[in-house]
C-alpha positions as CSV (number, residue, x, y, z in Angstrom):
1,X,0.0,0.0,0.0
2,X,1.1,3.5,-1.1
3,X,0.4,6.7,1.7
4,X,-0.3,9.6,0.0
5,X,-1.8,12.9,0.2
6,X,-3.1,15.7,-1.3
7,X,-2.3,19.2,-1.9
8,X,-4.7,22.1,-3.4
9,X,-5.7,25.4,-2.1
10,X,-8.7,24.8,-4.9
11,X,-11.5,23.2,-2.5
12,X,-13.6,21.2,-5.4
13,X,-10.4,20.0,-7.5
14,X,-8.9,18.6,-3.9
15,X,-12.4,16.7,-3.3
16,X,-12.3,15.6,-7.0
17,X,-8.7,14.5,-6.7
18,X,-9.3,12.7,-3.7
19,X,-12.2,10.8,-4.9
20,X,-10.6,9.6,-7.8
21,X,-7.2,8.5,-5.3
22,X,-9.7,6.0,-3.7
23,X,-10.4,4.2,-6.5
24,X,-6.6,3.0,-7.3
25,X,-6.6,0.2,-4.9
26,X,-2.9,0.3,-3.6
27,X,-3.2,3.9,-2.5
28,X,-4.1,5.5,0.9
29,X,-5.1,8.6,1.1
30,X,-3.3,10.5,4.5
31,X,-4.8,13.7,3.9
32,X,-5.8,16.5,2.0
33,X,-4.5,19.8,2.7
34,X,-4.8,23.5,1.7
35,X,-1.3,24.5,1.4
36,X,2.2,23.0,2.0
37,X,2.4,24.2,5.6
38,X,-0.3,22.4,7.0
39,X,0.9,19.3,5.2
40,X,4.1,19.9,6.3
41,X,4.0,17.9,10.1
42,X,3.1,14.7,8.2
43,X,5.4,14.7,5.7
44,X,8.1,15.6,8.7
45,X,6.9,11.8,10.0
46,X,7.5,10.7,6.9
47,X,3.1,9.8,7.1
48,X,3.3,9.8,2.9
49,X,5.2,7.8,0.1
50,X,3.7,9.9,-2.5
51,X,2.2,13.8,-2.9
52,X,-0.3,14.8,-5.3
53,X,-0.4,18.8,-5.2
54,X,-0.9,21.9,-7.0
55,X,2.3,23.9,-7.8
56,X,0.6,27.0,-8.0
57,X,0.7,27.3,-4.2
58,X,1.1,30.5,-1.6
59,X,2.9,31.0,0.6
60,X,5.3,28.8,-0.7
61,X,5.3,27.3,-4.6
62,X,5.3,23.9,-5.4
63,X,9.0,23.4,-6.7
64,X,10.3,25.5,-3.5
65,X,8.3,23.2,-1.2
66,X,10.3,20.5,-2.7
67,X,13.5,21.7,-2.8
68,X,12.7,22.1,1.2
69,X,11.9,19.3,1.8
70,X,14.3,17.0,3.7
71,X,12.6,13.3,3.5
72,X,11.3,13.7,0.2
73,X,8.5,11.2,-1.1
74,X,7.5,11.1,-4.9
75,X,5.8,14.3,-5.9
76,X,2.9,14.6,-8.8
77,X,2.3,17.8,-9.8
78,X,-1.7,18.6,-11.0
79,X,-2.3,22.2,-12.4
80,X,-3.3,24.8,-14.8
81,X,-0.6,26.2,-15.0
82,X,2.4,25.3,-17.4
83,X,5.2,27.3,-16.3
84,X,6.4,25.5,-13.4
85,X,7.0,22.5,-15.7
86,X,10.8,22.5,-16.3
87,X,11.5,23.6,-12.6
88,X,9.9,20.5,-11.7
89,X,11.4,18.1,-13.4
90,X,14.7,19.5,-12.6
91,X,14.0,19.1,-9.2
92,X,13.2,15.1,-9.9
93,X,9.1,15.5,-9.8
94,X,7.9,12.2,-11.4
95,X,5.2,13.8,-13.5
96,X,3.2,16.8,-14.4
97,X,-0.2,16.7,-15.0
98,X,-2.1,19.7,-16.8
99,X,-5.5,19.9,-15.7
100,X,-8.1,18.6,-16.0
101,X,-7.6,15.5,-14.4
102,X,-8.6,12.5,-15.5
103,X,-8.4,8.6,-14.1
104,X,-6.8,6.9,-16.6
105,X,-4.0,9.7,-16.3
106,X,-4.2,9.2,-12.6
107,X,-3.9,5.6,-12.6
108,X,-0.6,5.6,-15.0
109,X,1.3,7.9,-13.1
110,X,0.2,5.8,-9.7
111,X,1.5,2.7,-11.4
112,X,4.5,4.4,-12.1
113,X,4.9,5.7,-8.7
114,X,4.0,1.8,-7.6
115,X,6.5,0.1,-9.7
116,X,9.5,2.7,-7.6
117,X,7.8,2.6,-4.1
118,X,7.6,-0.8,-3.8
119,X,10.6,-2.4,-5.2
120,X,12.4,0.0,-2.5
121,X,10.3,-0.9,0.3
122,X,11.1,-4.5,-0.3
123,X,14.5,-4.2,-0.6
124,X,15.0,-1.9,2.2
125,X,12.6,-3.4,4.6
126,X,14.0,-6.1,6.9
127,X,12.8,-9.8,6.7
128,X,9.6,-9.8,8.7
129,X,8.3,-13.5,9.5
130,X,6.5,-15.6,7.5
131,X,2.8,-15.2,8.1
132,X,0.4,-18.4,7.2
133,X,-2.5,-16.9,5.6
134,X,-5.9,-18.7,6.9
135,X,-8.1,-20.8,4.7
136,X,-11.3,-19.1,6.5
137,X,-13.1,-15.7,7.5
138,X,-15.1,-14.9,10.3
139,X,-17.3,-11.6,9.7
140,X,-21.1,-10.7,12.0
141,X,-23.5,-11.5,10.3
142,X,-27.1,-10.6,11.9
143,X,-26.2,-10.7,15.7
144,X,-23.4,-14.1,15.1
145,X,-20.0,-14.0,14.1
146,X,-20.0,-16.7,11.2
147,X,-16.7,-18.3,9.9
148,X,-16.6,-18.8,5.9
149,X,-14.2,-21.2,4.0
150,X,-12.1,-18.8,1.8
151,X,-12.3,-21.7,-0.9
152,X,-15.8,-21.8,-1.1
153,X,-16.5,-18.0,-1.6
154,X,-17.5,-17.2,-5.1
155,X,-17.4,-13.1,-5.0
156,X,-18.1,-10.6,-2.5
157,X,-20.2,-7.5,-3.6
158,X,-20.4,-4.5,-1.9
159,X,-23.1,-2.2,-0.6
160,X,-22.5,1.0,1.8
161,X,-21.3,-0.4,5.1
162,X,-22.3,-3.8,4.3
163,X,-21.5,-6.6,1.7
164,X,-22.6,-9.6,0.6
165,X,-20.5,-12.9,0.2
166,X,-21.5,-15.3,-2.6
167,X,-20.6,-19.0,-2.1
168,X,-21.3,-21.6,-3.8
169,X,-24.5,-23.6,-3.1
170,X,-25.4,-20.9,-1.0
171,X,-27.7,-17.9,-0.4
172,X,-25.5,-14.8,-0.4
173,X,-24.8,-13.8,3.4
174,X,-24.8,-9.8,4.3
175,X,-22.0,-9.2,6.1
176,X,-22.1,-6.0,8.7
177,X,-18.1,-5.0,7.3
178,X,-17.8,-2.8,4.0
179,X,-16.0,-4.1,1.6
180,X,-12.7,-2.6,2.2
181,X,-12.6,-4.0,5.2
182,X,-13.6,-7.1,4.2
183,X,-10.3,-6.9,1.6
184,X,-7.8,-6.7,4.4
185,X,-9.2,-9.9,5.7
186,X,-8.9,-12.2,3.4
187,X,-5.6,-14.0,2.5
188,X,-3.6,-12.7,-0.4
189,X,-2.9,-14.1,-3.5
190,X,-6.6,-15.4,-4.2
191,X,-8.7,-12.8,-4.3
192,X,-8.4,-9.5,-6.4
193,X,-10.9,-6.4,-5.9
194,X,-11.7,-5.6,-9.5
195,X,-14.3,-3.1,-9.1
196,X,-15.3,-0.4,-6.2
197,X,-18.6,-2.8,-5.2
198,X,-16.1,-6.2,-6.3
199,X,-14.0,-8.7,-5.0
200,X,-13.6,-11.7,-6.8
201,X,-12.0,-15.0,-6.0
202,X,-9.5,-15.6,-8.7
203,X,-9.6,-19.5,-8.8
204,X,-13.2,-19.1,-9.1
205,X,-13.2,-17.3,-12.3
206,X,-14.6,-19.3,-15.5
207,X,-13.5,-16.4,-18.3
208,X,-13.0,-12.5,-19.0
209,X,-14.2,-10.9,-21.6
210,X,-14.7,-7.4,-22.7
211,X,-13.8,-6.1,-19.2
212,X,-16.6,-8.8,-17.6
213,X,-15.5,-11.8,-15.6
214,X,-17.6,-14.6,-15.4
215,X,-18.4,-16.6,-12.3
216,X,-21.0,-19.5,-13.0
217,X,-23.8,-17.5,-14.3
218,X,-23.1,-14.3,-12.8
219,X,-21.3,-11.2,-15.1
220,X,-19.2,-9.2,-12.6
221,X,-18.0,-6.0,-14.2
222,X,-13.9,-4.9,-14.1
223,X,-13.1,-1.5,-13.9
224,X,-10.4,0.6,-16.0
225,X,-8.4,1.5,-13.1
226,X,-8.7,-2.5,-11.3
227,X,-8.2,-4.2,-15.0
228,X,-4.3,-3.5,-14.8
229,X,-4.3,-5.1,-11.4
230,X,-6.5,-8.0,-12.2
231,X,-4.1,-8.9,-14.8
232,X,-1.1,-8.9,-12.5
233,X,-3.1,-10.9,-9.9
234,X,-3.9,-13.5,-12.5
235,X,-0.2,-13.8,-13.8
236,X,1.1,-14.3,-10.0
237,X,-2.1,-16.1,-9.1
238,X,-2.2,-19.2,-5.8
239,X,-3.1,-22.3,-7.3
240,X,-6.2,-23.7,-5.7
């Protein structure tokens, strides 16, 4: 997972940029900020890997923000305005986006950030123990907490603060956990969210096509910004 955060003194383009950060799956939004200065503590803590923000900033600019900064994460630049462009990339910003923004832009300069952040992080991060993934889940559903064999779960849809797991020979159970939390549950490897109400099981897909998986008879839609990561999930995919 990639922490990151975003900066605009432009109140509607931050809440449109931050909607459109929660849709790339491996990023977590820290925060969204106004100016530089009130993101500045976090960044101090080194609280994000990545920094979306507007150049066009007071009372500092974008490109002097990061020449100040000491602990410098990857920084994407999102504005209007052209003329900061060759400043920042002097100063190592990994992209410049003019606005308006739009999610497939956002998504390849996320997996662009992805494919730097995470190679680092496992080369610099020190062995951590092995961890055994378990075969089951236990969520509440109605007033009990009820275990479900991973194996057996078809697809898990999402709705609000609830979501409802699909197994097979089963009625679908509602389960009192949204579906992001739901995600961190469940043992990696096996399971891919491919859509913001989705998560499939990959060894229970029958085919994809046209951007819909199959699952028995059900169609299950893949989004543009989950496709790329479907695709890598397949190729690394647990064998059942």
């Amino acid at each position: 997972m990639i922490n990151c955060i975003a900066i605009d003194r432009d109140s509607d383009a931050l809440a449109v940029l931050s909607s459109q950060i929660e849709k790339i799956p491996f990023l977590s939004l820290r925060g969204t900020f106004a100016s530089p200065m009130e993101a500045n503590g976090l960044l101090a803590r080194r609280g994000a890997d990545l920094v979306f923000a507007d150049p066009d900033m007071e009372p500092i600019n974008g490109v002097d923000f990061v020449r100040s900064m000491v602990n410098k994460p990857l920084v994407v630049f999102i504005t209007h305005n052209r003329s900061f462009a060759v400043e920042a990339y002097n100063e190592g910003v990994l992209d410049y986006i003019v606005k308006p923004l739009t999610l497939d832009r956002l998504v390849r300069v996320a997996n662009k950030a992805y494919q730097l952040i995470m190679p680092a992080e496992r080369d610099t991060t020190p062995a951590a123990p092995v961890i055994v993934a378990t075969p089951y889940l236990f969520v509440k559903v109605d007033n009990r907490m009820q275990r479900f064999n991973t194996e057996d779960i078809l697809f898990i849809e999402g709705c609000s603060d609830y979501a409802k797991v699909y197994t097979s020979g089963a009625k679908p159970a509602l389960v009192s956990l949204n579906l992001k939390h739901i995600e961190r549950k469940l043992p990696p490897g096996n399971f891919c969210r491919v859509h913001r109400s989705y998560i499939v099981s990959l060894n229970r897909i029958d085919s994809i096509e046209r951007k819909r998986i199959r699952i028995g008879e059900r169609l299950i839609p893949v989004s543009d910004s989950y496709y790329p990561l479907l695709l890598q999930a397949i190729d690394a995919a647990v064998p059942a």
